[in-house]
C-alpha positions in Angstrom: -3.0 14.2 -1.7 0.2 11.9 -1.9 1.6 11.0 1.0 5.0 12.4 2.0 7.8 11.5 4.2 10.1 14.8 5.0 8.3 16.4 1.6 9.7 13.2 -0.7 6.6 12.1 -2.3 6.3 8.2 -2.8 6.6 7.9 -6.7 9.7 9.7 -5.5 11.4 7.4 -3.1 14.5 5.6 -3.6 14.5 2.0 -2.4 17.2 -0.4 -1.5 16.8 -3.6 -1.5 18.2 -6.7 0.5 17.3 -10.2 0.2 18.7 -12.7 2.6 18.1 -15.5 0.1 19.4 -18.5 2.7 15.9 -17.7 4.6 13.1 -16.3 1.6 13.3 -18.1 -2.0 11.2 -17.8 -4.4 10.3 -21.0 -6.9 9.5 -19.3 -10.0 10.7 -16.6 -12.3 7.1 -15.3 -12.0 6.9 -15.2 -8.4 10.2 -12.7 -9.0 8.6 -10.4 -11.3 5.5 -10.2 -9.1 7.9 -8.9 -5.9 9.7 -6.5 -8.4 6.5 -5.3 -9.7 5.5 -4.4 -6.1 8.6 -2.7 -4.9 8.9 -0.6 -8.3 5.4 0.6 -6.8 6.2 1.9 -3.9 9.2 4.3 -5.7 12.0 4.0 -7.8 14.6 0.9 -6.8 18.0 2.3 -6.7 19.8 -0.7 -5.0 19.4 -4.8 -5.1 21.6 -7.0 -3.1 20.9 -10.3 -2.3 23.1 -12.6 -0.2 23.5 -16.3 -0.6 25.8 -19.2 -0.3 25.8 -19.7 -4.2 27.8 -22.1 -5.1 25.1 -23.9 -3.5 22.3 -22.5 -5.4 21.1 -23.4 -8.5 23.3 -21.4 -11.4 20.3 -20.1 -13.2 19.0 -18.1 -10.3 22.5 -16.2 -9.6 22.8 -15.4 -13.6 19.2 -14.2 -13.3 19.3 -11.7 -10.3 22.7 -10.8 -11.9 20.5 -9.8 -15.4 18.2 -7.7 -12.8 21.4 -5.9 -11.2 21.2 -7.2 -8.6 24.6 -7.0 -6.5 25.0 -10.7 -5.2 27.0 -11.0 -2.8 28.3 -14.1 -1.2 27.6 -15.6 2.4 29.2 -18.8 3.0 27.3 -21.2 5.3 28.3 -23.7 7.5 28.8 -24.9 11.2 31.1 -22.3 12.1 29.6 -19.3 9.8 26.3 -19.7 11.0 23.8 -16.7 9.9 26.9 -15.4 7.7 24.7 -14.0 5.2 22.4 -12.8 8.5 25.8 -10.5 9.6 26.9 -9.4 6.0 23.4 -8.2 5.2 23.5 -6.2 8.4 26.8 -4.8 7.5 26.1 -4.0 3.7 23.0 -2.0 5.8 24.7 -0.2 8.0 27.7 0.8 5.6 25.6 1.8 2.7 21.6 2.1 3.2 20.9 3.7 6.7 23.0 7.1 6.4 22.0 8.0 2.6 19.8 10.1 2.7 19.3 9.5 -0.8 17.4 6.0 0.8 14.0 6.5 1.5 13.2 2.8 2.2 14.5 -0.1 2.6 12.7 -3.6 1.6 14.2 -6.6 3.6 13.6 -10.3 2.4 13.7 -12.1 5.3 11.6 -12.8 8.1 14.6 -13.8 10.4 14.4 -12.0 14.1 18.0 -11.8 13.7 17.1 -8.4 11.3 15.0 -6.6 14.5 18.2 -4.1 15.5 18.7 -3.5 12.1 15.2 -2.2 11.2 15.2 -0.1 15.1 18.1 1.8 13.5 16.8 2.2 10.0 13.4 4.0 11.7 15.6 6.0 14.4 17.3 7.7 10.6 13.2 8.1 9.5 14.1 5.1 7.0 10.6 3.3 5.7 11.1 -0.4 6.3 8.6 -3.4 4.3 9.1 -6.8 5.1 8.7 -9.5 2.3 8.1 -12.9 3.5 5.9 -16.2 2.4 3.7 -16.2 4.8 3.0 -14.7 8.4 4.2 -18.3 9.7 7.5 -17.6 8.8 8.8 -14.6 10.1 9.8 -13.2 13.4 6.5 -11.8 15.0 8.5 -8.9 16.2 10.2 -8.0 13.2 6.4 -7.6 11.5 5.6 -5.3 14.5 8.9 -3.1 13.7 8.2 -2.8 9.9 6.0 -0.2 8.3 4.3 -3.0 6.0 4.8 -6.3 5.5 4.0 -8.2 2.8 3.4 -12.0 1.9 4.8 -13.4 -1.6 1.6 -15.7 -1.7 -0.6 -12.4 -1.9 1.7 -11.0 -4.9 
């Protein structure tokens, strides 16, 4: 049988994702196509947005999540607008993601704590949640307790 959440089957989900690039990066184009590769398994993606400071990033990777569709959407950082990309990731959440119901799941690149509200709303609307982080040293022990799965990039 396939599983089901409220009679959506999961070849059938639709999946948003956000990437809060300032905390998770990935090194290589192939490490990229590995995570995409995984999400497009778990149902179809219908929404990428990933928040970074670019201008301080290298140019290639913005052109390149660009070329994926990837909405990327900037998150100045400094002194004064510390975990900027933290709060507008939250927002873009809240305003588009947890009242569709269109949205089946969301998959969050980050393992920031900062995200643990954020995910407690997403389940209280029946949302699915996956984590995708480097490794289980870097991410908020109780943000991996929240999530329905969480996955390390070094496993991919």
């Amino acid at each position: 049988m396939t599983p089901s959440i409220n009679n959506v089957t999961v070849k059938n989900f639709r999946i948003a994702i956000y990437w809060d690039w300032q905390n998770i990066k990935v090194k290589f184009e192939e490490q990229l196509q590995k995570l995409e590769q995984f999400v497009s398994s778990k149902g179809s993606i219908v929404s990428r947005v990933i928040f970074a400071h670019w201008s301080k990033e290298p140019e290639k990777w913005e052109s390149l999540f660009d070329d994926l569709n990837y909405e990327c959407i900037n998150a100045i950082a400094s002194r004064k607008k510390r975990n900027n990309a933290d709060r507008k990731l939250i927002s873009h959440i809240r305003r588009y993601a947890l009242n569709d119901p269109k949205i089946h799941t969301v998959v969050l690149i980050s393992g920031d704590g900062d995200f643990r509200q954020i995910v407690r709303e997403l389940k209280a609307k029946n949302k699915r949640v996956i984590l995708v982080v480097h490794d289980k040293k870097q991410a908020n022990d109780e943000l991996i307790k929240l999530v329905d799965e969480c996955q390390f990039l070094s496993a991919l």
